[in-house]
KOLNU-485133 format. One record per atom (N, C-alpha, C, O): residue in three letters; atom name; z, x, y. Coordinates in nm, 3 decimals. Each point is the difference from the previous one (the first is absolute). Last residue first. Layout:
! residues N
+-----+------+---------+---------+---------+
! res ! atom !      up !    east !   north !
+-----+------+---------+---------+---------+
! ALA !   CA !       Z !       X !       Y !
...
+-----+------+---------+---------+---------+
***
This chain:
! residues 98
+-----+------+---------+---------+---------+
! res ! atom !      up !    east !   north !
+-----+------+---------+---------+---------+
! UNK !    N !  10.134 !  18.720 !  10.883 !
! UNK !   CA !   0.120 !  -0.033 !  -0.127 !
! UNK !    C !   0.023 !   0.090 !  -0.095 !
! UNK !    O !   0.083 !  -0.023 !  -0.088 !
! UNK !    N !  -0.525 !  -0.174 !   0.381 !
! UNK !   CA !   0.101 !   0.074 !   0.035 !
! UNK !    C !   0.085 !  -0.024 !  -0.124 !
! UNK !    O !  -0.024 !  -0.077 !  -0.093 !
! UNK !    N !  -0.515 !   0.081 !   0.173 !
! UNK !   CA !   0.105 !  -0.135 !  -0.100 !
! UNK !    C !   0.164 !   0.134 !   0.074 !
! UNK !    O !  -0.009 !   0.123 !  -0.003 !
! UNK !    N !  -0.502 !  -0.065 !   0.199 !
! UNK !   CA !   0.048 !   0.051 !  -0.078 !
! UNK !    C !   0.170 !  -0.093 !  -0.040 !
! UNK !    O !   0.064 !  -0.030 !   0.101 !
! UNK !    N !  -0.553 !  -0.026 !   0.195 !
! UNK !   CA !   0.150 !  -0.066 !   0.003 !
! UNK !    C !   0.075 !   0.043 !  -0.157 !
! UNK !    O !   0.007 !  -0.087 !  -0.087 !
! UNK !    N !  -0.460 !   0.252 !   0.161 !
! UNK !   CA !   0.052 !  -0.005 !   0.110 !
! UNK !    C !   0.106 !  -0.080 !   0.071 !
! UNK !    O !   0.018 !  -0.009 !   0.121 !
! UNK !    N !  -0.124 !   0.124 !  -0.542 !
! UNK !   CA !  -0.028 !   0.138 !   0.054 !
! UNK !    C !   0.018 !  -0.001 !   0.084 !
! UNK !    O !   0.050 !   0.099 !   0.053 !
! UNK !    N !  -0.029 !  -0.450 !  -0.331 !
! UNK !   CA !   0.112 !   0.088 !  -0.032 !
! UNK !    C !  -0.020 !   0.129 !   0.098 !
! UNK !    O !   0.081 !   0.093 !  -0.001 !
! UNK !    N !  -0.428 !  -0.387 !  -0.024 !
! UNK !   CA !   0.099 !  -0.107 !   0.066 !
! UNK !    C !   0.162 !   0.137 !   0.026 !
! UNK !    O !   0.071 !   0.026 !   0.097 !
! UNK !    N !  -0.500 !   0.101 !  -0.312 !
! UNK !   CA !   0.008 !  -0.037 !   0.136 !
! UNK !    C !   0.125 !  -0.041 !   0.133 !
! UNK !    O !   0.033 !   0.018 !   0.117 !
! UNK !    N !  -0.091 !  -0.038 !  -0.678 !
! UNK !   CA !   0.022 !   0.145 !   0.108 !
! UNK !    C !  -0.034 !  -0.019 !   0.146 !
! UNK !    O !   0.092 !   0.036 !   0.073 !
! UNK !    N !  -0.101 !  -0.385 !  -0.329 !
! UNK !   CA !   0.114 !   0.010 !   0.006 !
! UNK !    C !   0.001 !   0.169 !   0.063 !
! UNK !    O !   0.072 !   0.054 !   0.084 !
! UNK !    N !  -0.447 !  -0.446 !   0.097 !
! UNK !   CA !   0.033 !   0.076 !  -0.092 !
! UNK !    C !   0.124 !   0.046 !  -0.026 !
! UNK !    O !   0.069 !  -0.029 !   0.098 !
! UNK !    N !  -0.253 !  -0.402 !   0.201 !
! UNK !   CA !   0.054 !   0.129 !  -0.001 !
! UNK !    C !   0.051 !   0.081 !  -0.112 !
! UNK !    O !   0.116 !  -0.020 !  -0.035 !
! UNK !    N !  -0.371 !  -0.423 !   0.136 !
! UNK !   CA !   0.105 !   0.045 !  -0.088 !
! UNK !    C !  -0.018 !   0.121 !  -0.014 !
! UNK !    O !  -0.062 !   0.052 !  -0.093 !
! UNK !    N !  -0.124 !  -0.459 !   0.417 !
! UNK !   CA !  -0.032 !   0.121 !  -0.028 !
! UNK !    C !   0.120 !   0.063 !  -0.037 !
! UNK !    O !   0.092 !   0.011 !   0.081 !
! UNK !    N !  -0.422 !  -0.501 !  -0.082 !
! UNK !   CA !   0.131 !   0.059 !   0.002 !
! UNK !    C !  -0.024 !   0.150 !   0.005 !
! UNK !    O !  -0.108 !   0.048 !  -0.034 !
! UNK !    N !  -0.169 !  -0.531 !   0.167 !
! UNK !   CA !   0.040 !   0.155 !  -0.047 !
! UNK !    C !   0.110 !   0.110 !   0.011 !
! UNK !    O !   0.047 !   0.057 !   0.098 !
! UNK !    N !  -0.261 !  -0.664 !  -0.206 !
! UNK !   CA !   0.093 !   0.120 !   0.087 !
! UNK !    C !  -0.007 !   0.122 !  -0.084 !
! UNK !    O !   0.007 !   0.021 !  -0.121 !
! UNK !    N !  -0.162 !  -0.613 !   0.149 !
! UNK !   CA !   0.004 !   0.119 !  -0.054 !
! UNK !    C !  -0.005 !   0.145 !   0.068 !
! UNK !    O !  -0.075 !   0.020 !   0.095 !
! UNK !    N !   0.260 !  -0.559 !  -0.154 !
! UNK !   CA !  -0.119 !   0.100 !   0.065 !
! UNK !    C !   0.019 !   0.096 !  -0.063 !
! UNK !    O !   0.085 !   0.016 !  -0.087 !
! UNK !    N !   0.135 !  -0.540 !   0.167 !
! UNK !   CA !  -0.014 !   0.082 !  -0.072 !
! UNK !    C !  -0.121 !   0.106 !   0.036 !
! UNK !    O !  -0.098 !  -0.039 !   0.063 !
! UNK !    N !   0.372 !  -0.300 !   0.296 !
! UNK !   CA !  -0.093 !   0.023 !  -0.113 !
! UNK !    C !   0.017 !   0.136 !  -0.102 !
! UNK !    O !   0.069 !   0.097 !   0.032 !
! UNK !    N !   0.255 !  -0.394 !   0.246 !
! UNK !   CA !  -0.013 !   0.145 !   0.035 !
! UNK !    C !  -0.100 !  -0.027 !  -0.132 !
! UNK !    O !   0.041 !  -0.032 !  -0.112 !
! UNK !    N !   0.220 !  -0.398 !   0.396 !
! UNK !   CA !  -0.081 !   0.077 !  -0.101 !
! UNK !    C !  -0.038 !   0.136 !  -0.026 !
! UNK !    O !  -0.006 !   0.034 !   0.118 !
! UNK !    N !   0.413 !  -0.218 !   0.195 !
! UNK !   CA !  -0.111 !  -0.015 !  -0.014 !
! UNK !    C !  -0.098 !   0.070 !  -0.124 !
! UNK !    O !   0.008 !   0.117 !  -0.034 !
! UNK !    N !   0.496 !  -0.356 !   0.308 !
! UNK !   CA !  -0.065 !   0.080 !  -0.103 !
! UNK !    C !  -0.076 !  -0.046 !  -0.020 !
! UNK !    O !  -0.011 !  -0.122 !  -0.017 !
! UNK !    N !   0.246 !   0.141 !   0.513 !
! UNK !   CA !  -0.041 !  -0.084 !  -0.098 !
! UNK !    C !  -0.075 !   0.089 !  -0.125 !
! UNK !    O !  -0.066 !   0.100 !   0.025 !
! UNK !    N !   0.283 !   0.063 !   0.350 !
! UNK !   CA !   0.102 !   0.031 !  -0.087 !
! UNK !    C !  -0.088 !  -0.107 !  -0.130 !
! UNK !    O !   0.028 !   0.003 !  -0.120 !
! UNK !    N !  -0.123 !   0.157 !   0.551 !
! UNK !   CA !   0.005 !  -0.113 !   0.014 !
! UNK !    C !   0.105 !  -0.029 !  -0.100 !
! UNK !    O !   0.100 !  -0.067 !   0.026 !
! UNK !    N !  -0.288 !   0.479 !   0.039 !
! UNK !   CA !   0.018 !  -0.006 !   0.155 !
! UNK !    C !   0.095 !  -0.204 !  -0.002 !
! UNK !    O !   0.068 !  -0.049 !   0.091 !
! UNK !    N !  -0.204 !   0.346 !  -0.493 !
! UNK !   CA !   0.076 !   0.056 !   0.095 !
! UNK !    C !   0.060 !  -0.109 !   0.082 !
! UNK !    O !   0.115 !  -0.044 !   0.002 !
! UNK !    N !  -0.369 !  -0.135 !  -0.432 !
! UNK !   CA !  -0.053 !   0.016 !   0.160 !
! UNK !    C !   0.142 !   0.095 !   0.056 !
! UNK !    O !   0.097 !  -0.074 !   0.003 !
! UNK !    N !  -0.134 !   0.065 !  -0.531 !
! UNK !   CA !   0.050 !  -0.038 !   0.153 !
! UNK !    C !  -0.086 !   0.044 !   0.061 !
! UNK !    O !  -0.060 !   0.107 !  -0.014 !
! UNK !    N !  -0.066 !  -0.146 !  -0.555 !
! UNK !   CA !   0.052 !   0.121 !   0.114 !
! UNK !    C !   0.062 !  -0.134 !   0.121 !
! UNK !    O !  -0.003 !  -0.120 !  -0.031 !
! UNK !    N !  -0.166 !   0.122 !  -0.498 !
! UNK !   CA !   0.001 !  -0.046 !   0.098 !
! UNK !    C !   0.108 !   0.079 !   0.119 !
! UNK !    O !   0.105 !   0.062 !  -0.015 !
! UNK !    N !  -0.487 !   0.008 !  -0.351 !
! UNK !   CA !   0.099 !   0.033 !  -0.012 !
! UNK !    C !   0.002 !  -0.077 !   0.110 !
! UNK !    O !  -0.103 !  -0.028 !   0.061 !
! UNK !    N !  -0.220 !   0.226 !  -0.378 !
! UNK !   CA !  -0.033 !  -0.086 !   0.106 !
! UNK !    C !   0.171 !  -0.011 !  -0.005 !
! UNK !    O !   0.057 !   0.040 !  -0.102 !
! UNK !    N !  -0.263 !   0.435 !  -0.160 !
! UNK !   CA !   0.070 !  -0.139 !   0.035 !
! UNK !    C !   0.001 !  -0.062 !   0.098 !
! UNK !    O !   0.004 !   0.071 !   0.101 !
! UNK !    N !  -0.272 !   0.385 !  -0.202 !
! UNK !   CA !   0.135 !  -0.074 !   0.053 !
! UNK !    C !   0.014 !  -0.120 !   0.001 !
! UNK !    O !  -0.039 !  -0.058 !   0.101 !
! UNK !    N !  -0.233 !   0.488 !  -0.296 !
! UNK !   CA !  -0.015 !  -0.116 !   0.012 !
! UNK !    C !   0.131 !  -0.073 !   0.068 !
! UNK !    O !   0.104 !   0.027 !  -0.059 !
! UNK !    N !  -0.314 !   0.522 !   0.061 !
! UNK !   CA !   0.067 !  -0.080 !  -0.082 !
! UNK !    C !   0.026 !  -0.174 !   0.056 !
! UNK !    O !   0.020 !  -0.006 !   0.121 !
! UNK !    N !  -0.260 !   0.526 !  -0.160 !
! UNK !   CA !  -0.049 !  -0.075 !   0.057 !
! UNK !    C !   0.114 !  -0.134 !  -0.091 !
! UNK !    O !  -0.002 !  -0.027 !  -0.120 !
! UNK !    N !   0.080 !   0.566 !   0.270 !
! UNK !   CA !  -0.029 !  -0.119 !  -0.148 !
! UNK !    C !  -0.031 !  -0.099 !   0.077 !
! UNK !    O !   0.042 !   0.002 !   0.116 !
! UNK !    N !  -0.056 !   0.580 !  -0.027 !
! UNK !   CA !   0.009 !  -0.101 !   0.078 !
! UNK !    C !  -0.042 !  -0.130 !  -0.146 !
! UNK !    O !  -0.078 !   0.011 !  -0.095 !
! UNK !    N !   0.373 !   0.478 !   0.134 !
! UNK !   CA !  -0.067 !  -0.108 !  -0.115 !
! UNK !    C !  -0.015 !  -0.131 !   0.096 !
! UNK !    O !   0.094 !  -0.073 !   0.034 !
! UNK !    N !   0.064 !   0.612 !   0.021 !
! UNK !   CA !   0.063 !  -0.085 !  -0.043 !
! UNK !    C !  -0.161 !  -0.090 !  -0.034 !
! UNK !    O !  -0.102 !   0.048 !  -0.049 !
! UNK !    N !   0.234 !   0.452 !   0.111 !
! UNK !   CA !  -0.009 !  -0.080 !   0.135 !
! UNK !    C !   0.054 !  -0.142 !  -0.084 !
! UNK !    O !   0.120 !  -0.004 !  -0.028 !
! UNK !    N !  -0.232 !   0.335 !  -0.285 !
! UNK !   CA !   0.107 !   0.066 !   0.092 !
! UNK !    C !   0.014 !  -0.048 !   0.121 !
! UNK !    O !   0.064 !   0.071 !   0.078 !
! UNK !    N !  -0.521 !  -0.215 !  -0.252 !
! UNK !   CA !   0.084 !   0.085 !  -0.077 !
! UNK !    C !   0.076 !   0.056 !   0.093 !
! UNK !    O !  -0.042 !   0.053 !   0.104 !
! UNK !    N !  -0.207 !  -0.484 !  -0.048 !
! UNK !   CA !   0.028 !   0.096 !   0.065 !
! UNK !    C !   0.059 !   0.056 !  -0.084 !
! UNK !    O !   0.080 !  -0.076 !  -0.055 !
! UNK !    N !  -0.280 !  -0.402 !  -0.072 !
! UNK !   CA !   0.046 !   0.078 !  -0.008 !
! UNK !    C !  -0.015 !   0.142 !   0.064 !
! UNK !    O !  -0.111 !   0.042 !  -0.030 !
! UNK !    N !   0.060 !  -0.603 !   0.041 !
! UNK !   CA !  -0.074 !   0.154 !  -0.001 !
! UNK !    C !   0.106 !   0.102 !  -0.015 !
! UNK !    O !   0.108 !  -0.023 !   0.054 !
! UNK !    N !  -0.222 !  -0.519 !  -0.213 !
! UNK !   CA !   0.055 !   0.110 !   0.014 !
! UNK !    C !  -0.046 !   0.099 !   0.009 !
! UNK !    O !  -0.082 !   0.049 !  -0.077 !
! UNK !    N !  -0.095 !  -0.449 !   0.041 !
! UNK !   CA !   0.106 !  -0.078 !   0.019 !
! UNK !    C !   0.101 !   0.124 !   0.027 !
! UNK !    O !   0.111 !  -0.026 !   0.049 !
! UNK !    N !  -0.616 !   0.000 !  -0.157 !
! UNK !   CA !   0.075 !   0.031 !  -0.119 !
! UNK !    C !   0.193 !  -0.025 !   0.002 !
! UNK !    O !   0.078 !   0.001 !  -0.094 !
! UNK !    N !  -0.434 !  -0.075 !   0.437 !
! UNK !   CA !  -0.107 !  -0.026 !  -0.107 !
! UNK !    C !   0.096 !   0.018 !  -0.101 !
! UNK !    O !  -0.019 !  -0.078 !  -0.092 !
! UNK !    N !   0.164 !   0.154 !   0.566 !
! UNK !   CA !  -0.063 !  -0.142 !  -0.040 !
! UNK !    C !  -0.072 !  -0.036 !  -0.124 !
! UNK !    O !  -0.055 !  -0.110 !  -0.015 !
! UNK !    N !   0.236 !   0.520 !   0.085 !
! UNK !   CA !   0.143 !  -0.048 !  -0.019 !
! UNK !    C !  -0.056 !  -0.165 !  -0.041 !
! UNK !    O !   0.032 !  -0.076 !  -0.091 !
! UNK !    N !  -0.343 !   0.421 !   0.169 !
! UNK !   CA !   0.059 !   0.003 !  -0.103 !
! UNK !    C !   0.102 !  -0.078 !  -0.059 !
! UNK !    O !   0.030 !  -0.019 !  -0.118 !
! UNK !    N !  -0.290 !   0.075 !   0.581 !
! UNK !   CA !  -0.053 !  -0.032 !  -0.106 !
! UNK !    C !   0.090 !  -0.058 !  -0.166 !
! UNK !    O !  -0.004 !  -0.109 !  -0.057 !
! UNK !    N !   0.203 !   0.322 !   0.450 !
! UNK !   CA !  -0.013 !  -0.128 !  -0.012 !
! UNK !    C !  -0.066 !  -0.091 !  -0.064 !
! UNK !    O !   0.033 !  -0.116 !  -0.024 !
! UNK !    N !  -0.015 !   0.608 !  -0.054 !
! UNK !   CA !   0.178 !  -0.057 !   0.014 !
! UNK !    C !  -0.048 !  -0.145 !   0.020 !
! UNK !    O !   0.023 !  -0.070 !  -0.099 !
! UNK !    N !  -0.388 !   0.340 !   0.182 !
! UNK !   CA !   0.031 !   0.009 !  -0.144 !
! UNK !    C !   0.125 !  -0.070 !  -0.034 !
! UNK !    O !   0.006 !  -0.051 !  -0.111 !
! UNK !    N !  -0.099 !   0.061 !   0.564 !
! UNK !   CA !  -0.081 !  -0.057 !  -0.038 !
! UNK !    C !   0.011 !  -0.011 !  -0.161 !
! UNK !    O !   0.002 !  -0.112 !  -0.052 !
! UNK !    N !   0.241 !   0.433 !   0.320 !
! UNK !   CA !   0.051 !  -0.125 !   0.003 !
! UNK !    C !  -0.067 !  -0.135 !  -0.066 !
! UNK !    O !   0.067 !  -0.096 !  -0.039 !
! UNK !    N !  -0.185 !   0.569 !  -0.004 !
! UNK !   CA !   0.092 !  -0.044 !  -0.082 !
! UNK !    C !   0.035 !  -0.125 !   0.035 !
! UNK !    O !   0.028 !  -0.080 !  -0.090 !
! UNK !    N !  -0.385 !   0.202 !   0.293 !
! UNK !   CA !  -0.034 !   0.022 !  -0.107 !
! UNK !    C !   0.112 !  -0.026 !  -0.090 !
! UNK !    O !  -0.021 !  -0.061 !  -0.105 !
! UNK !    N !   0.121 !   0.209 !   0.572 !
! UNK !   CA !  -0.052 !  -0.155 !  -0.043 !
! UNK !    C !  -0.078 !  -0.026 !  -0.116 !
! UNK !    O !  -0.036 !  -0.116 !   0.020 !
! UNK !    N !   0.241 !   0.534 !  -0.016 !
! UNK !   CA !   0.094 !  -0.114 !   0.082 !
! UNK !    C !  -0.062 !  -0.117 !  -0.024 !
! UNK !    O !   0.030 !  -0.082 !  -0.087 !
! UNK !    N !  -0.318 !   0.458 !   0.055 !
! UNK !   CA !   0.068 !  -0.039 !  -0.099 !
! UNK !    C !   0.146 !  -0.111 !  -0.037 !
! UNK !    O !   0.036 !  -0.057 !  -0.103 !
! UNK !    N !  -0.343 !   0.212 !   0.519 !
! UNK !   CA !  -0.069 !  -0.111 !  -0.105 !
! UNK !    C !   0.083 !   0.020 !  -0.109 !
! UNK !    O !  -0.002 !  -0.108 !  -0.059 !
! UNK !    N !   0.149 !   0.323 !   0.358 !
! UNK !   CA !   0.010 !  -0.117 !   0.053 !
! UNK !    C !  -0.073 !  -0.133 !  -0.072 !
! UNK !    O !   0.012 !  -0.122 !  -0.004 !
! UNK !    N !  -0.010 !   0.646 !  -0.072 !
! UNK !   CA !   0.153 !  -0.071 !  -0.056 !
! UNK !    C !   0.031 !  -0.157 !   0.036 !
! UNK !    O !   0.092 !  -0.068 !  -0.045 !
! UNK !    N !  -0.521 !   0.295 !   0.174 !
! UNK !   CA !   0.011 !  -0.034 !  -0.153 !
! UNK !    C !   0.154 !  -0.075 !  -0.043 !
! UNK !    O !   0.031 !  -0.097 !  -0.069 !
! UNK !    N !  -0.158 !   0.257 !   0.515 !
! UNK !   CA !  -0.045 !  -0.140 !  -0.026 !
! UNK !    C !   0.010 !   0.001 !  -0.152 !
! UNK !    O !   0.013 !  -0.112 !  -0.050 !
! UNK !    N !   0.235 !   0.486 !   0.239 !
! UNK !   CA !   0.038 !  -0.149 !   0.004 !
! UNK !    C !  -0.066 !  -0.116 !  -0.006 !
! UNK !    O !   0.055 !  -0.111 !   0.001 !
! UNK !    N !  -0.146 !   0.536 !  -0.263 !
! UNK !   CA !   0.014 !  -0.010 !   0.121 !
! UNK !    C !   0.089 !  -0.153 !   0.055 !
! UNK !    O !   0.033 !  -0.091 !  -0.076 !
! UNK !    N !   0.124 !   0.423 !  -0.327 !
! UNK !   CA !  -0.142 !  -0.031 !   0.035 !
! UNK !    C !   0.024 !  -0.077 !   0.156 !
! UNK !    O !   0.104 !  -0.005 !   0.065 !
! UNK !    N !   0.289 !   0.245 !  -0.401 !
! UNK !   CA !  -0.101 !   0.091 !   0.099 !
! UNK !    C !  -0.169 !  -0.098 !   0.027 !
! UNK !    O !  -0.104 !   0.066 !  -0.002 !
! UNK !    N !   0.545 !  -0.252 !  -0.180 !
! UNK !   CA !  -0.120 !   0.048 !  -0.064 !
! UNK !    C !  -0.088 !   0.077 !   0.046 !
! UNK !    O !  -0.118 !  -0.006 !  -0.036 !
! UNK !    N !   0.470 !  -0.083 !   0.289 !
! UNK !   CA !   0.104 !   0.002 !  -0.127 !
! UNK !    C !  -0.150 !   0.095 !  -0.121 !
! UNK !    O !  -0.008 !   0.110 !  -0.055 !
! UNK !    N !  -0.079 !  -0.277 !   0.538 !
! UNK !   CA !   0.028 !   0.128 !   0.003 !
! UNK !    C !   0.066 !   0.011 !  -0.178 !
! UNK !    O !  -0.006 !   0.114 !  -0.046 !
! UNK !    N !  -0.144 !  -0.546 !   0.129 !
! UNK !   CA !  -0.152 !   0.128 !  -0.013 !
! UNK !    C !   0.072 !   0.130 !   0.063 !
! UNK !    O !  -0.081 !   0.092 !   0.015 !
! UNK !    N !   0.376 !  -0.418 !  -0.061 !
! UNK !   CA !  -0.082 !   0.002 !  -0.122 !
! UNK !    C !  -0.096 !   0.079 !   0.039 !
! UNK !    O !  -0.038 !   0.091 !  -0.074 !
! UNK !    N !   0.248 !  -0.161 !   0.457 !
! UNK !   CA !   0.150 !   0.063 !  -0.144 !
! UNK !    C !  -0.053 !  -0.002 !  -0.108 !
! UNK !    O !   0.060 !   0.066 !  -0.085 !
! UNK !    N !  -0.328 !  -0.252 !   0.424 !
! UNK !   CA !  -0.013 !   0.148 !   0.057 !
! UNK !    C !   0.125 !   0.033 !  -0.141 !
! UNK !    O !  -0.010 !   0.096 !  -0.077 !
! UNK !    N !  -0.049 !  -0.555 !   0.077 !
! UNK !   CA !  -0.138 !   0.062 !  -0.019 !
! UNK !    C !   0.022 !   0.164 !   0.013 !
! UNK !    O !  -0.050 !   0.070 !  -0.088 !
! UNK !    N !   0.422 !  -0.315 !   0.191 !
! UNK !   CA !   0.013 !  -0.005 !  -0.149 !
! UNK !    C !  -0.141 !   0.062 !   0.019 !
! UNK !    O !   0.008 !   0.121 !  -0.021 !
! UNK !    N !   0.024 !  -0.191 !   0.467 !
! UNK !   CA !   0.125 !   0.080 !  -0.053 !
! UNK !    C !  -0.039 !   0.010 !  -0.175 !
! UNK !    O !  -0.046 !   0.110 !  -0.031 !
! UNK !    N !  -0.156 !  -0.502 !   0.256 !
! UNK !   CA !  -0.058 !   0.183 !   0.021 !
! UNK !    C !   0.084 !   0.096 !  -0.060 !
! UNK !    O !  -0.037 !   0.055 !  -0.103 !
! UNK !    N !   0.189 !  -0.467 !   0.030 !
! UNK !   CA !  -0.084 !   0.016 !  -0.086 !
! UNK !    C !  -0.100 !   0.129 !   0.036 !
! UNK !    O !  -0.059 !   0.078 !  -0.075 !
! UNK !    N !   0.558 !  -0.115 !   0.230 !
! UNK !   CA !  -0.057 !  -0.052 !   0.050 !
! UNK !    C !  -0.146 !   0.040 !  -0.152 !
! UNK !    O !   0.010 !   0.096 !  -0.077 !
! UNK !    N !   0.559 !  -0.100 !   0.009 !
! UNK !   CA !  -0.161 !   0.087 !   0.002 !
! UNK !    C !  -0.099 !  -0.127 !   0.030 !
! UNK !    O !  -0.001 !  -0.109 !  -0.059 !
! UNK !    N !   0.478 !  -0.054 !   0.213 !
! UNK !   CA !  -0.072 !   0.042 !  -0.120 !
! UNK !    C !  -0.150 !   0.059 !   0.019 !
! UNK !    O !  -0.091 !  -0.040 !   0.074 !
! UNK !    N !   0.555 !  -0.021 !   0.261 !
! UNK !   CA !  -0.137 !  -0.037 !  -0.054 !
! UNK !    C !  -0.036 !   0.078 !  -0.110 !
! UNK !    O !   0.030 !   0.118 !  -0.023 !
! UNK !    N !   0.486 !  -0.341 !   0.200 !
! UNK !   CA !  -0.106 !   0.101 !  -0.055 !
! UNK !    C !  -0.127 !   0.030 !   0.015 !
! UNK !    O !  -0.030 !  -0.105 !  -0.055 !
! UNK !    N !   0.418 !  -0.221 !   0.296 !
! UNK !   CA !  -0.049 !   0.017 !  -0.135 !
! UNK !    C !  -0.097 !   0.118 !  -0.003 !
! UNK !    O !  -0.071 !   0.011 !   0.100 !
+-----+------+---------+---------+---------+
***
């Protein structure tokens, strides 16, 4: 499998992109992630322009299987974050064939 940009890596690609240093681009990183989790827990949605849309969404108690046993077991209700990938994004980097 692949590796994905290490978080040093993204620090040095933002502070060379914006010409500043890497502790600023490092505080702006975590400044966004913080604004993103803040936001999503207080208003249920964050939003990224041209990236996509973290939603804070509720799930149903539901009944599920033990795998291993096959016996059916309770699955509580909770609450979950989703992440809905924008349509340019999406189109830019899995472009629709046909």
């Amino acid at each position: 499998m692949a590796t994905g940009m290490t978080k040093t890596a993204l620090v040095r690609n933002v502070a060379e992109k914006l010409q500043v240093n890497n502790k600023q681009a490092a505080a702006f990183l975590e400044h966004l992630a913080e604004t993103a989790v803040k936001e999503t827990k207080k208003n249920g949605v964050f939003v990224i322009p041209g990236l996509g849309r973290l939603v804070k969404a509720e799930r149903k108690a539901r009944m599920g299987r033990n795998p291993q046993t096959g016996e059916p077991i309770k699955i509580k209700a909770k609450t979950v974050v989703k992440f809905r990938v924008a349509k340019a994004a999406k189109d830019a980097i899995a472009p629709k064939k046909g």
